[in-house]
Steps between C-alpha positions, in 0.01 A plus 500: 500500500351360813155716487203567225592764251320711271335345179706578146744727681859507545533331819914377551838584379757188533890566443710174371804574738801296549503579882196524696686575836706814282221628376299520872792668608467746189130573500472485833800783591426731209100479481402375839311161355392238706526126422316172570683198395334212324807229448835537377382579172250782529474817777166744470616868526260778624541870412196579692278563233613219272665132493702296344751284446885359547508165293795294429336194329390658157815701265267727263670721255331898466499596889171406754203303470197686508205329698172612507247370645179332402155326654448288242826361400361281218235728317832786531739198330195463236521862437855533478523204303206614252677837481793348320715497805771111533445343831872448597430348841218283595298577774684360850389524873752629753389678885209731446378413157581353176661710195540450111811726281409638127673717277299764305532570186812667493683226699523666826439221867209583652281231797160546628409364850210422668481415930441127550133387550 
């Protein structure tokens, strides 16, 4: 997540995996995905048309995160707040931007993103 995406889309997919190194090896073999490493913790994949994620630091139950992506990350938490949505994670900074989690209504993870100013 190391560039600008695009406002109130669907902008990264991150997979809780037990193995970062296994699951290079995986993607990378069967799909042809590239990799940039950002710690121990968390590796960026690249499809070449989309990124994502290898994290090891954050066990979620009900399969990936969803990130998309926003320009204004606090009018988009106001929104998803006012829209009945539970912030679940508080907003945070790591490289490239900062990011908050919420679950919808229905209880499903989702975080928004926005590139660091």
């Amino acid at each position: 997540m190391s560039t600008r995406g695009v406002d109130r889309q669907i902008d990264n997919i991150e997979f809780n995996v037990s193995d970062i190194a296994r699951s290079k090896a995986f993607y990378g073999s069967v799909f042809g995905w590239t990799f940039t490493d950002y710690g121990p913790a968390y590796t960026e994949f690249s499809d070449g048309r989309l990124t994502g994620g290898f994290t090891t630091g954050e066990a979620r139950p009900g399969g990936p995160l969803i990130i998309l992506y926003a320009d204004d990350l606090a009018q988009t938490q106001r929104r998803v707040e006012a829209a009945g949505a539970r912030i679940s994670l508080p907003v945070f900074s790591f490289p490239g931007g900062r990011r908050f989690h919420f679950t919808d209504p229905d209880g499903h993870e989702l975080a928004v993103w926005s590139a660091a100013e």
